[in-house]
C-alpha positions in Angstrom: 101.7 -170.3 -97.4 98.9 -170.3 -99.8 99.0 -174.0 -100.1 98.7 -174.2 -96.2 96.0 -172.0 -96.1 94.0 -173.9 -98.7 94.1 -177.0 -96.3 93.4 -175.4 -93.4 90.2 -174.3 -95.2 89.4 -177.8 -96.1 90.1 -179.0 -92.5 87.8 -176.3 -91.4 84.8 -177.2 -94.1 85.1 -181.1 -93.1 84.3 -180.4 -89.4 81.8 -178.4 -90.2 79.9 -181.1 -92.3 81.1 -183.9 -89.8 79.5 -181.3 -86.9 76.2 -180.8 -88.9 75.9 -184.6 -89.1 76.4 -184.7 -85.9 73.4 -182.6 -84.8 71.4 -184.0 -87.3 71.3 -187.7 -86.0 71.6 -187.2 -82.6 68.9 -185.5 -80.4 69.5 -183.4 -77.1 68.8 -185.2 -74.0 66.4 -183.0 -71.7 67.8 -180.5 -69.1 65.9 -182.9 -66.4 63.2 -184.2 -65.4 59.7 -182.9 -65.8 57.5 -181.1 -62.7 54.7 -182.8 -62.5 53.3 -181.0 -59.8 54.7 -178.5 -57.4 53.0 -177.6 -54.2 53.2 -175.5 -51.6 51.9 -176.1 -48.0 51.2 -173.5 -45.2 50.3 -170.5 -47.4 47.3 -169.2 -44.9 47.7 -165.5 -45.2 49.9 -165.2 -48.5 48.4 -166.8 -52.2 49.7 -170.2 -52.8 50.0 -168.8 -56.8 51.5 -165.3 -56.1 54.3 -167.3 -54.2 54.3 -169.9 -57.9 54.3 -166.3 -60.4 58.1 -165.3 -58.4 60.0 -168.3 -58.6 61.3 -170.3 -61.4 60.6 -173.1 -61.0 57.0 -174.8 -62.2 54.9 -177.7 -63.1 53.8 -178.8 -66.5 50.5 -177.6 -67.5 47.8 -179.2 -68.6 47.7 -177.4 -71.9 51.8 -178.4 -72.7 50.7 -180.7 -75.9 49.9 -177.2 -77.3 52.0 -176.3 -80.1 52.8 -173.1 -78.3 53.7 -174.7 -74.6 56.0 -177.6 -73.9 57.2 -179.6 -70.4 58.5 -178.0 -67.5 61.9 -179.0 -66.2 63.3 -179.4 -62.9 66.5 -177.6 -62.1 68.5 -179.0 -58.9 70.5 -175.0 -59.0 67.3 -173.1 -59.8 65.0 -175.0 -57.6 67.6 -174.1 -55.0 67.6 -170.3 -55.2 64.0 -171.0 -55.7 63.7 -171.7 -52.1 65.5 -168.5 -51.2 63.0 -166.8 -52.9 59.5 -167.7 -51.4 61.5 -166.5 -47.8 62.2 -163.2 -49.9 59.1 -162.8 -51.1 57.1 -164.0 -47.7 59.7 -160.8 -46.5 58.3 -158.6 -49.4 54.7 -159.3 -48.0 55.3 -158.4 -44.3 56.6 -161.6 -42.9 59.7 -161.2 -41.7 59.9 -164.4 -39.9 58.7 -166.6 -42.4 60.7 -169.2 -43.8 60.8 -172.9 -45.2 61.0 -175.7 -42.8 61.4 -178.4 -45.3 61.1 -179.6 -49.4 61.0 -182.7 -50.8 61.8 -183.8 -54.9 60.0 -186.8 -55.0 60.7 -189.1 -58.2 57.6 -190.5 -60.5 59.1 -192.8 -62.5 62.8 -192.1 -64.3 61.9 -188.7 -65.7 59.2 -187.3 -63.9 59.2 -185.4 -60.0 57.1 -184.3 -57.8 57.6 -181.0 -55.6 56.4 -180.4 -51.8 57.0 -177.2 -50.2 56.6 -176.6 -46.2 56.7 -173.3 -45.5 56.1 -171.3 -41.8 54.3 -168.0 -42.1 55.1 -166.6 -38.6 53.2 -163.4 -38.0 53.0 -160.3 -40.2 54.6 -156.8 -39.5 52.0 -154.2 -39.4 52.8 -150.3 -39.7 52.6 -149.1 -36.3 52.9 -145.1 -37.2 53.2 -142.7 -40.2 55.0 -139.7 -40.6 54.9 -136.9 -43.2 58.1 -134.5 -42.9 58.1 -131.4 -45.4 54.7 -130.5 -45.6 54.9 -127.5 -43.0 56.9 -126.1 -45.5 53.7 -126.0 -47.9 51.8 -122.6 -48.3 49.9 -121.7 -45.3 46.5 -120.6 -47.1 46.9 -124.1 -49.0 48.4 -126.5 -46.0 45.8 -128.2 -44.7 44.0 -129.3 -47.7 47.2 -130.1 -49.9 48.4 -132.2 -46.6 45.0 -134.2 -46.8 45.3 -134.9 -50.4 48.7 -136.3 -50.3 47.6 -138.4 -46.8 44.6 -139.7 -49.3 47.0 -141.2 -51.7 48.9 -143.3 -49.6 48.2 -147.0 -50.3 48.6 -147.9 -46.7 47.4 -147.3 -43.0 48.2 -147.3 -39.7 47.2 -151.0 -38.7 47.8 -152.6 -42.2 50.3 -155.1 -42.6 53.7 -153.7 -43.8 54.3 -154.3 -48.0 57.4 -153.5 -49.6 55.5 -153.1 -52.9 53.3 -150.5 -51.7 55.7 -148.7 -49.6 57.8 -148.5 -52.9 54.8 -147.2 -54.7 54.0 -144.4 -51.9 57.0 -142.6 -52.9 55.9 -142.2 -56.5 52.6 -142.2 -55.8 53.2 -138.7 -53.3 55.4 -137.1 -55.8 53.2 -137.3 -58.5 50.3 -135.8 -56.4 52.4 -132.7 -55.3 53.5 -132.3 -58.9 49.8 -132.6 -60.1 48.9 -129.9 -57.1 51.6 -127.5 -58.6 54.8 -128.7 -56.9 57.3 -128.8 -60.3 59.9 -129.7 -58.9 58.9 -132.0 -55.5 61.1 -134.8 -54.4 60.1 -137.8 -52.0 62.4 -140.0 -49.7 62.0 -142.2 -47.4 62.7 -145.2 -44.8 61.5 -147.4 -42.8 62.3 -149.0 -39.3 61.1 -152.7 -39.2 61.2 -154.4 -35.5 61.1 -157.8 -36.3 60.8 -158.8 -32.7 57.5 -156.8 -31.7 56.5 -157.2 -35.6 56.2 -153.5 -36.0 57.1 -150.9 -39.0 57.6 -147.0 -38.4 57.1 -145.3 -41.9 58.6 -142.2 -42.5 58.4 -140.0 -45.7 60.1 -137.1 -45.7 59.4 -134.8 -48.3 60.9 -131.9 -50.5 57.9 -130.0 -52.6 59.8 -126.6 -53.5 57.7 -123.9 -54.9 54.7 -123.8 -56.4 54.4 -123.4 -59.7 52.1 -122.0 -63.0 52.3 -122.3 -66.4 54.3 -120.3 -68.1 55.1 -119.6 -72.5 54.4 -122.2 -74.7 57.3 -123.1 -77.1 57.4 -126.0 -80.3 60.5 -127.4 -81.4 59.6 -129.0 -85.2 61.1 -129.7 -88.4 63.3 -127.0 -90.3 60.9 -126.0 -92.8 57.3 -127.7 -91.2 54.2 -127.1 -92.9 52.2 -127.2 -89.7 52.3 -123.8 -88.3 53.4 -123.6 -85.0 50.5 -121.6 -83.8 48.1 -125.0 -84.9 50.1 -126.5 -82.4 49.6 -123.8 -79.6 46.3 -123.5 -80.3 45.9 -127.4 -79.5 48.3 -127.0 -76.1 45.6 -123.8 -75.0 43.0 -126.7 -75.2 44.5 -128.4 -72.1 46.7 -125.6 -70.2 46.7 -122.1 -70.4 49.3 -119.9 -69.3 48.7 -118.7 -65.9 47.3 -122.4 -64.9 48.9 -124.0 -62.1 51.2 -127.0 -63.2 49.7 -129.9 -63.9 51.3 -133.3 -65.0 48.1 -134.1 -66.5 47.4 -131.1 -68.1 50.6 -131.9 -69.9 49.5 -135.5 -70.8 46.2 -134.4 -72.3 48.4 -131.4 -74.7 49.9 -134.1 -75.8 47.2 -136.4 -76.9 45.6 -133.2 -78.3 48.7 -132.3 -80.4 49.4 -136.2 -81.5 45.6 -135.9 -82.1 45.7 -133.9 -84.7 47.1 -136.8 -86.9 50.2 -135.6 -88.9 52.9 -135.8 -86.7 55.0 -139.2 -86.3 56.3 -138.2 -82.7 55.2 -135.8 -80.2 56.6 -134.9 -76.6 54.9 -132.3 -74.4 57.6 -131.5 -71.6 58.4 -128.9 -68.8 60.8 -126.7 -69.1 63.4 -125.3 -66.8 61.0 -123.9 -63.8 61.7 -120.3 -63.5 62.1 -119.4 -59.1 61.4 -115.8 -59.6 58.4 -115.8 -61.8 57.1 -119.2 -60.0 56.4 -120.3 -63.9 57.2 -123.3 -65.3 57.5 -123.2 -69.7 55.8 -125.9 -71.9 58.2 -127.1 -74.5 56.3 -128.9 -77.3 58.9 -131.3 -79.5 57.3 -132.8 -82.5 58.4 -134.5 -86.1 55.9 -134.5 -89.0 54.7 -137.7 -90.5 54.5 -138.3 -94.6 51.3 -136.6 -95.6 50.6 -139.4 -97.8 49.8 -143.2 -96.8 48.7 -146.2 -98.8 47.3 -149.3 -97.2 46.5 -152.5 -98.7 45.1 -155.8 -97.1 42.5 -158.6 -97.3 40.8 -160.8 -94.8 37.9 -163.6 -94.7 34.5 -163.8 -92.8 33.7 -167.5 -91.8 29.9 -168.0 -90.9 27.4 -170.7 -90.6 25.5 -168.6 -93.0 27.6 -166.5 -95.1 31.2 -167.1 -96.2 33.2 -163.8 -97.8 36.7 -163.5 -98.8 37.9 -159.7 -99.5 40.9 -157.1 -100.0 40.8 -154.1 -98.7 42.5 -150.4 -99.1 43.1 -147.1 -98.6 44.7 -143.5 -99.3 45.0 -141.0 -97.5 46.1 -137.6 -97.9 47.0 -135.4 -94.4 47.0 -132.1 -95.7 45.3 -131.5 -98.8 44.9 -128.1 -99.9 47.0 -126.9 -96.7 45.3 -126.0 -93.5 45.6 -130.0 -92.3 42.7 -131.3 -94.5 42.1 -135.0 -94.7 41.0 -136.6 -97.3 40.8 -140.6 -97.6 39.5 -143.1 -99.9 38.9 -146.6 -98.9 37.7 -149.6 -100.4 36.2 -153.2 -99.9 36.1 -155.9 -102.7 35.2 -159.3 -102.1 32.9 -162.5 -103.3 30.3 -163.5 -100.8 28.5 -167.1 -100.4 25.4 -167.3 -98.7 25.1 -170.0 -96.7 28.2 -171.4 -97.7 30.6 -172.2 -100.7 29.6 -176.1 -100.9 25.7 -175.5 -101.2 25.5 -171.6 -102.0 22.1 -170.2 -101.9 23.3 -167.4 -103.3 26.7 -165.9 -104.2 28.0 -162.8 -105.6 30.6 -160.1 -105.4 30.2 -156.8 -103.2 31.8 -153.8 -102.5 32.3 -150.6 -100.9 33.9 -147.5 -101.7 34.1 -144.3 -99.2 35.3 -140.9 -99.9 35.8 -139.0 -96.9 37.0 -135.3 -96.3 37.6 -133.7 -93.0 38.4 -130.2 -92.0 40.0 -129.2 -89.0 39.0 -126.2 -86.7 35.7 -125.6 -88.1 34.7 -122.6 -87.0 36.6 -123.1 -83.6 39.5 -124.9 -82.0 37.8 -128.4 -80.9 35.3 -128.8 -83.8 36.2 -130.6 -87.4 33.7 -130.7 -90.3 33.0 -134.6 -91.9 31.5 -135.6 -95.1 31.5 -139.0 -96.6 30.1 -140.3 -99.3 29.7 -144.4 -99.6 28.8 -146.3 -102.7 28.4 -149.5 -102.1 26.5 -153.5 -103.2 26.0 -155.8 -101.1 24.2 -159.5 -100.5 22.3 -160.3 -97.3 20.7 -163.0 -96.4 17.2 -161.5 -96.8 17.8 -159.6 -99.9 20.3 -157.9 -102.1 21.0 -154.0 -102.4 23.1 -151.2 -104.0 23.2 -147.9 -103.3 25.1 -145.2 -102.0 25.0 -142.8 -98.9 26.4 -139.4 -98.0 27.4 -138.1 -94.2 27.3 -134.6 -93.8 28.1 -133.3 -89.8 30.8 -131.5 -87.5 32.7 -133.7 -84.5 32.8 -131.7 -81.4 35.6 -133.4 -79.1 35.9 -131.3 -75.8 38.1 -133.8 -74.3 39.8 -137.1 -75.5 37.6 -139.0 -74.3 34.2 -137.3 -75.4 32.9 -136.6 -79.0 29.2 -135.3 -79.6 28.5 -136.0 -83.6 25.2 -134.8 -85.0 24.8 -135.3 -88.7 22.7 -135.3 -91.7 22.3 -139.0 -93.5 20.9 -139.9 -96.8 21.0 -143.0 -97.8 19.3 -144.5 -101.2 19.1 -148.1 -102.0 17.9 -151.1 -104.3 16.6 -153.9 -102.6 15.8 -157.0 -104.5 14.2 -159.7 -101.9 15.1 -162.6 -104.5 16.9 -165.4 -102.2 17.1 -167.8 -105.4 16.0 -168.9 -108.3 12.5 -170.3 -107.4 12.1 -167.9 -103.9 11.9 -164.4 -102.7 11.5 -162.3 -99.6 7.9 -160.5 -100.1 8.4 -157.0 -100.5 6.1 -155.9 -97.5 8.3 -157.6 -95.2 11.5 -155.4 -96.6 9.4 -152.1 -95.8 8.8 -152.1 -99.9 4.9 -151.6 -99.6 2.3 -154.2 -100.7 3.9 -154.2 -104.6 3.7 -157.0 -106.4 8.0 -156.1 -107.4 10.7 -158.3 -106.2 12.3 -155.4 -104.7 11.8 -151.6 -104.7 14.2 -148.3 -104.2 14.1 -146.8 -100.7 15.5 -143.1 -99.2 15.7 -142.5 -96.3 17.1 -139.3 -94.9 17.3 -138.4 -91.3 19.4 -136.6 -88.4 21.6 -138.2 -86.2 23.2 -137.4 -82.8 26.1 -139.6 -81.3 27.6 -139.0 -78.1 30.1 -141.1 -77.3 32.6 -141.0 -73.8 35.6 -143.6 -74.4 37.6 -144.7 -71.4 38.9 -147.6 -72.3 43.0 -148.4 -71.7 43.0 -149.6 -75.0 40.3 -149.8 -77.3 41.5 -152.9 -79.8 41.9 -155.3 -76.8 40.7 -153.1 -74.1 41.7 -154.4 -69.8 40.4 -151.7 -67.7 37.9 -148.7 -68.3 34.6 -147.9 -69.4 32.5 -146.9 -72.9 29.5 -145.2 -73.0 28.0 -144.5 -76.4 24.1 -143.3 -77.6 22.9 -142.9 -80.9 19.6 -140.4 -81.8 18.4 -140.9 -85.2 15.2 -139.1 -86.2 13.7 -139.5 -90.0 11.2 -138.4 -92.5 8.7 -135.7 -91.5 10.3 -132.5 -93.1 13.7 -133.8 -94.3 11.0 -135.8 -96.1 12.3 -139.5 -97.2 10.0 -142.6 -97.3 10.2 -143.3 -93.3 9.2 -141.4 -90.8 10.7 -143.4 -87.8 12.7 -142.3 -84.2 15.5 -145.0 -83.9 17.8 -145.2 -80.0 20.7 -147.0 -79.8 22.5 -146.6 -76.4 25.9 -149.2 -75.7 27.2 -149.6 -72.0 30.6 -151.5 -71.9 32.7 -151.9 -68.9 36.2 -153.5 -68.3 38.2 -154.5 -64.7 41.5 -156.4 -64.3 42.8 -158.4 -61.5 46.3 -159.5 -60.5 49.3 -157.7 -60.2 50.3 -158.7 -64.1 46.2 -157.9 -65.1 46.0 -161.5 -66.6 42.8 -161.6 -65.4 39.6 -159.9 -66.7 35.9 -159.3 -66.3 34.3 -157.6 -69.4 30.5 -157.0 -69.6 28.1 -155.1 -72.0 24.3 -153.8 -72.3 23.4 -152.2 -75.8 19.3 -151.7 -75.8 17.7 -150.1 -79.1 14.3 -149.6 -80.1 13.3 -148.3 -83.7 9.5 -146.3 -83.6 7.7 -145.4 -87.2 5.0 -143.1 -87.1 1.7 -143.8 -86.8 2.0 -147.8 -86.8 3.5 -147.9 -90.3 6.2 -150.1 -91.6 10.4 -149.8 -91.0 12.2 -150.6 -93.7 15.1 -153.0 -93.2 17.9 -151.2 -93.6 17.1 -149.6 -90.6 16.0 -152.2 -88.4 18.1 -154.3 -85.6 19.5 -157.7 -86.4 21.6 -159.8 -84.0 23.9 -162.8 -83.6 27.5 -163.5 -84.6 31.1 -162.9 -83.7 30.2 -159.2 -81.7 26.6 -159.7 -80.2 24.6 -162.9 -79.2 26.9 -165.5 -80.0 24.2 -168.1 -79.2 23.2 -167.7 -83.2 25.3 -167.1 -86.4 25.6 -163.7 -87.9 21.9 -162.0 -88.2 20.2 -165.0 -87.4 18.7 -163.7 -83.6 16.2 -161.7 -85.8 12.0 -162.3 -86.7 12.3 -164.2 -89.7 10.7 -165.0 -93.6 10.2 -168.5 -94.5 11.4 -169.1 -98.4 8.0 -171.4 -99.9 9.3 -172.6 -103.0 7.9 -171.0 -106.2 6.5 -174.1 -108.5 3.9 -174.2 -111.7 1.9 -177.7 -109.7 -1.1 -177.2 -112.3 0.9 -176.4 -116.0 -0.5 -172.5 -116.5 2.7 -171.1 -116.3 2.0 -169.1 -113.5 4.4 -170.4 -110.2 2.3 -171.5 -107.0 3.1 -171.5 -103.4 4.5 -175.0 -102.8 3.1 -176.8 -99.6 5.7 -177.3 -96.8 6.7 -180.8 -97.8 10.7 -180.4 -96.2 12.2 -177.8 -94.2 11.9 -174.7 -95.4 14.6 -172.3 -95.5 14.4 -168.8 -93.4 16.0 -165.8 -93.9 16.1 -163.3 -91.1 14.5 -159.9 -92.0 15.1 -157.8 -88.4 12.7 -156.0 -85.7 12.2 -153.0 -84.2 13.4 -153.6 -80.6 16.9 -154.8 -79.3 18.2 -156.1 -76.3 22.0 -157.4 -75.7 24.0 -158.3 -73.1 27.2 -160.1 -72.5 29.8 -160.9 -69.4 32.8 -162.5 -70.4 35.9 -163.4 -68.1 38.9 -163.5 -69.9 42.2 -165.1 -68.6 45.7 -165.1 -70.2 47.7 -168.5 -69.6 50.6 -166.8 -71.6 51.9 -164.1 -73.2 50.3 -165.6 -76.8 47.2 -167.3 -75.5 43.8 -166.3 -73.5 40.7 -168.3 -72.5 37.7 -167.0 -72.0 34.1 -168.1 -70.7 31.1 -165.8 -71.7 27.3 -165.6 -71.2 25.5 -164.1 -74.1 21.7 -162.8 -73.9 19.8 -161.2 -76.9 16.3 -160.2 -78.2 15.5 -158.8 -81.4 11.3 -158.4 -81.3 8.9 -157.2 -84.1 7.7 -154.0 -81.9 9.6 -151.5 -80.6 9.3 -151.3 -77.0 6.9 -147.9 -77.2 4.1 -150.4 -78.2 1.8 -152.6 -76.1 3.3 -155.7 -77.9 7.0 -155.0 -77.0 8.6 -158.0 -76.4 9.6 -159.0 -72.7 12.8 -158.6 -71.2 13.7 -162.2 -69.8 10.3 -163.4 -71.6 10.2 -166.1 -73.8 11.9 -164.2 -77.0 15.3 -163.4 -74.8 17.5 -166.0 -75.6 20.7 -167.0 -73.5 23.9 -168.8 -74.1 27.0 -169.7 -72.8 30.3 -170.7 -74.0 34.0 -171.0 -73.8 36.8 -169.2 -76.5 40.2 -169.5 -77.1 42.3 -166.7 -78.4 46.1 -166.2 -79.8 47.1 -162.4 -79.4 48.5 -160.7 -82.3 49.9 -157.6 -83.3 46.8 -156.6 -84.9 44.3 -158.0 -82.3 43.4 -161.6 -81.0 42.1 -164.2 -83.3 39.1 -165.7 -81.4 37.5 -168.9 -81.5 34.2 -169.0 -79.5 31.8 -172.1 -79.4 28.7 -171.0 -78.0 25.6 -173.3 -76.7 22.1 -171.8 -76.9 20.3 -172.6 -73.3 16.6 -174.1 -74.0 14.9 -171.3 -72.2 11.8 -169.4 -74.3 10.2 -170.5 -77.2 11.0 -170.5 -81.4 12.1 -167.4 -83.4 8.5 -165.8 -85.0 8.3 -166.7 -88.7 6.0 -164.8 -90.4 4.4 -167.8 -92.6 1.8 -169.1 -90.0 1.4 -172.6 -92.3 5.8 -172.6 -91.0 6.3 -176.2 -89.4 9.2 -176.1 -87.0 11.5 -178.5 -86.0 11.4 -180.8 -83.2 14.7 -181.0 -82.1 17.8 -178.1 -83.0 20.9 -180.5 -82.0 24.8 -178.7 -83.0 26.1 -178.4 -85.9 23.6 -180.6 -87.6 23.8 -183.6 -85.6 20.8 -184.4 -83.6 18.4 -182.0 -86.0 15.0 -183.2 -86.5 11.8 -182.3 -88.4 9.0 -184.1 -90.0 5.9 -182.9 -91.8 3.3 -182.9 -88.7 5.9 -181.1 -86.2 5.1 -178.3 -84.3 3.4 -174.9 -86.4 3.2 -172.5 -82.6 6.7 -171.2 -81.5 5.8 -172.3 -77.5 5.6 -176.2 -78.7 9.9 -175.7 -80.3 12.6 -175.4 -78.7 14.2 -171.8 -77.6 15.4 -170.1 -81.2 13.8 -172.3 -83.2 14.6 -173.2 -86.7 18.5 -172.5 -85.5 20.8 -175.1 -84.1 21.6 -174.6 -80.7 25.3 -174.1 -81.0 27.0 -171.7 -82.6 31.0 -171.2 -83.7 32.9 -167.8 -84.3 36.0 -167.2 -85.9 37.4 -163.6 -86.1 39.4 -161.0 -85.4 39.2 -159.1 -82.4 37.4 -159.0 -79.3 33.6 -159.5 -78.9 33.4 -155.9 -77.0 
């Protein structure tokens, strides 16, 4: 037996091999032939492409050399059900006596075909009456106005064309507004009479609300020995619903995001309990597991600029409860090596860092206020100059709702600036706020109070579909919190986001963000504190910072041998460094479509201003005058579990005039061209911003690779 086991083994191994062989030198023959194109005629009163998103079958895209897409193939079965399914679906939408009179599969060459579609859409079936049984049932001092809210939130009228998909949805859509009106326990049926001969629909819901309802004791199911009390959990509950509240399915929704809110717990559930008929009270049962307390983090990640290159890692601690009583404490860090412009032909190049301490105490002084303080150490190369220094945050985080936070604060911040740009140039220091000192740099302070409100309605704030965010930031500095700028600094942000299509593939994004940065009595800002813009999240018309006034760098040479450098005469292009302004204006509209479930395009418009006034004074720049720039652009992005990686190319519209350079002797150049092709300049070129070409010295395009959305 052992012998015939052994070759039965070897029988086995040598088919194996001989079937691996096999695979390896033959290759499978396609399923069929590709769909080159598939359409369908007679779609008047029904989308042509809602009919193509419920059927199988499909052409090749134009996109199907991407790695991620491939041919389409036709299927004689699938392409046969496929036919059953537009009459379905023509059903689905009303039109009951639709159907398709004829299809063709017409061959293009040996493995390509082409699809044609006739279709007759008949007439639609519209909804002739509607009826609402159950509601006399309702409370008679409430009847009336509960009856008119549950009408409201029917998706459909009398006179509309019949839809299965929102006759489906009325059902939910009823029992979720009786439940949110008090209703625990209310059930809703239906049906519907459809005469396909007179085309008419009788809609009938009949429904079943039961009692009404109020909240009732509060209980938490948690771990067998948790160390967050159970009353911390209550307490955050009473923030939404309070016992003797009439039921509410969203009151429920937001104690739960209040009690997952809190940070520590792994998984929360906020339920109903068993409704209780002779009390009319319904319990709130609160189920929750605690997360570790403790959580490392490690990463890294590059930033790829025209201007500045940086590679980095990154980490953090955290610690949940420290001391008890849910403190937070967290410690995170950024180490990297920056190149400025770039790693071939650095001007400049150095490491930087950033380390943050942060502490956070919950329930300060009442339920929906927390205590911050942070405190930053960090170094750090711009473009402009170089700085180290360190800040501290000290304020409370008032967050009525989920949505809303009001933050007011106490900042000081301390820094070393060195204007150095390289060896033989330097940023003069009156143009970093230093003062007219002869020093390469200087130390700065400024301390100042801060307000932030912000209201956050977005669906989802990484890659966000639908919603709105609203966010203003008051900073007022110097005077009696004393510091070397006194200076009022606004900074409100508008963003707003609205999908289309039944599978939201389809978005419109847009954002305005306006700031304007006001020193007392006409003296300087310092730049730490000013606004700079271009790159990845603002005008993407210019690289990172470069939208901004800006220094020329005149070389530092010794022309007559006394050892002392002099200001070299403008013989090339000189380099520029932007150094910021006191006003800001930004806006962006971006339509965003997703061709799958990996990749997205997107188109975008871009506008941006950065001006040496803030708009209190009588030089402000314009809005739409010739320092608002505009640009427009197309992006790619691949969809990740951490956010999408974009790719936008951006082209800078000649509309306005140059970028002000502070050296009046500056020569600009004549032409921008992208990416270095089609740059000119030459030693008698234009010296006056209106004789360039809109954000002059910059290239007119611009390329963005990062991580996440613009907005």
């Amino acid at each position: 037996m052992a012998v015939d086991l052994l070759r039965l083994l070897r029988l086995a191994t040598l088919a194996a091999l001989l079937s691996v062989a096999a695979c390896a030198t033959t290759s499978t023959p396609p399923p069929g032939p590709k769909v080159s194109t598939l359409d369908i005629q007679g779609t008047d009163q029904v989308s042509e492409g809602d009919i193509k998103d419920h059927i199988l079958t499909s052409a090749t895209p134009w996109w199907a050399f991407w790695p991620f897409g491939g041919p389409h193939y036709f299927d004689p079965n699938a392409w046969q059900a496929d036919l059953r399914r537009i009459e379905r679906f023509y059903q689905a939408q009303g039109f009951y006596q639709a159907e398709v009179v004829d299809s063709q599969v017409k061959p293009q060459g040996k493995d390509t075909v082409k699809l044609q579609v006739q279709v007759d859409e008949g007439q639609p079936t519209l909804i002739a009456g509607i009826q609402l049984d159950g509601l006399q049932t309702l409370p008679e001092e409430h009847r009336q106005e509960h009856h008119d809210r549950v009408k409201a939130i029917l998706p459909f009228k009398e006179g509309d064309v019949f839809r299965e998909g929102p006759w489906e949805e009325s059902k939910t859509l009823v029992q979720e507004q009786l439940r949110e009106l008090g209703y625990a326990e209310a059930e809703v049926s239906g049906e519907v009479q459809v005469d396909v001969d007179t085309r008419q629909a009788q809609v009938r819901l009949t429904v079943k609300p039961g009692p009404r309802y109020r909240f009732g004791n509060t209980f938490v199911a948690t771990d067998a020995h948790p160390q967050v009390p159970p009353r911390r959990i209550i307490e955050q509950v009473q923030g939404a619903l309070k016992k003797g509240d009439w039921y509410s399915e969203t009151a429920l929704a937001e104690a739960q995001a209040r009690v997952f809110r809190m940070g520590v717990f792994g998984a929360v559930k906020v339920n109903r309990g068993a409704p209780d008929r002779e009390t009319a009270t319904v319990p709130i049962v609160v189920d929750v597991r605690e997360a570790p307390f403790r959580s490392v983090r490690l990463g890294g990640g590059i930033g790829v600029d025209a201007a500045r290159q940086e590679v980095r890692v990154l980490g953090e601690w955290t610690h949940r409860n420290f001391l008890g009583g849910l403190r937070r404490v967290t410690v995170r860090g950024r180490a990297g090596y920056a190149f400025i412009r770039d790693i071939i032909t650095p001007t400049k190049q150095g490491p930087v860092f950033e380390v943050t301490g942060e502490y956070e105490q919950p329930r300060f002084l009442f339920r929906d206020v927390r205590h911050q303080t942070s405190l930053t150490l960090e170094k750090g190369l711009e473009q402009a100059y170089d700085f180290y220094g360190g800040k501290l945050q000290t304020g409370v985080i008032w967050q009525p709702h989920r949505n809303f936070s009001v933050f007011p604060s106490y900042n000081l911040q301390i820094y070393q600036l060195t204007g150095r740009v390289s060896a033989d140039s330097r940023v003069p220091p009156v143009v970093l706020g230093c003062g007219d000192s002869g020093q390469v740099g200087c130390e700065v302070a400024l301390s100042f109070l801060e307000l932030a409100f912000t209201w956050d309605r977005r669906n989802d704030p990484v890659a966000p579909r639908d919603g709105y965010y609203i966010s203003l930031s008051v900073q007022k500095g110097g005077g009696l919190l004393q510091g070397d700028f006194n200076y009022v600094r606004l900074l409100p942000d508008l963003r707003f986001y609205r999908s289309f299509g039944d599978e939201k593939q389809l978005v419109l994004a847009g954002k305005v963000r306006m700031g304007t940065l006001n020193p007392a009595g006409n003296s300087q800002s310092s730049i730490v504190t000013r606004f700079f813009s271009g790159g990845a999240t603002s005008m993407r018309g210019f690289n990172g910072q470069r939208l901004s006034p800006l220094a020329a760098l005149t070389k530092q040479v010794d022309t007559n041998n006394d050892g002392e450098p002099d200001e070299e005469v403008q013989k090339s292009e000189w380099d520029t460094v932007p150094v910021g302004g006191n006003s800001l204006f930004e806006t962006s509209l971006e339509l965003r479509y997703q061709i799958s479930t990996s990749l997205m395009l997107a188109a975008f418009w871009d506008s941006g201003l950065v001006g040496v006034e803030g708009f209190d004074s009588r030089s402000a720049p314009r809005l739409f005058g010739p320092e608002h720039y505009h640009a427009v652009g197309l992006g790619l992005r691949y969809i990740t579990v951490v956010g999408p990686i974009r790719l936008d190319i951006a082209r800078r519209l000649n509309i306005g005039q140059g970028l002000p350079v502070d050296n009046p002797r500056y020569i600009y150049p004549t032409s921008g061209g992208c990416f270095g092709i089609g740059s000119k300049w030459k030693e008698d070129g234009p010296t006056s911003r209106a004789a360039t070409f809109a954000g002059s010295p910059d290239g007119q395009c611009a390329l963005q690779l990062s991580i996440g959305e613009a907005f």
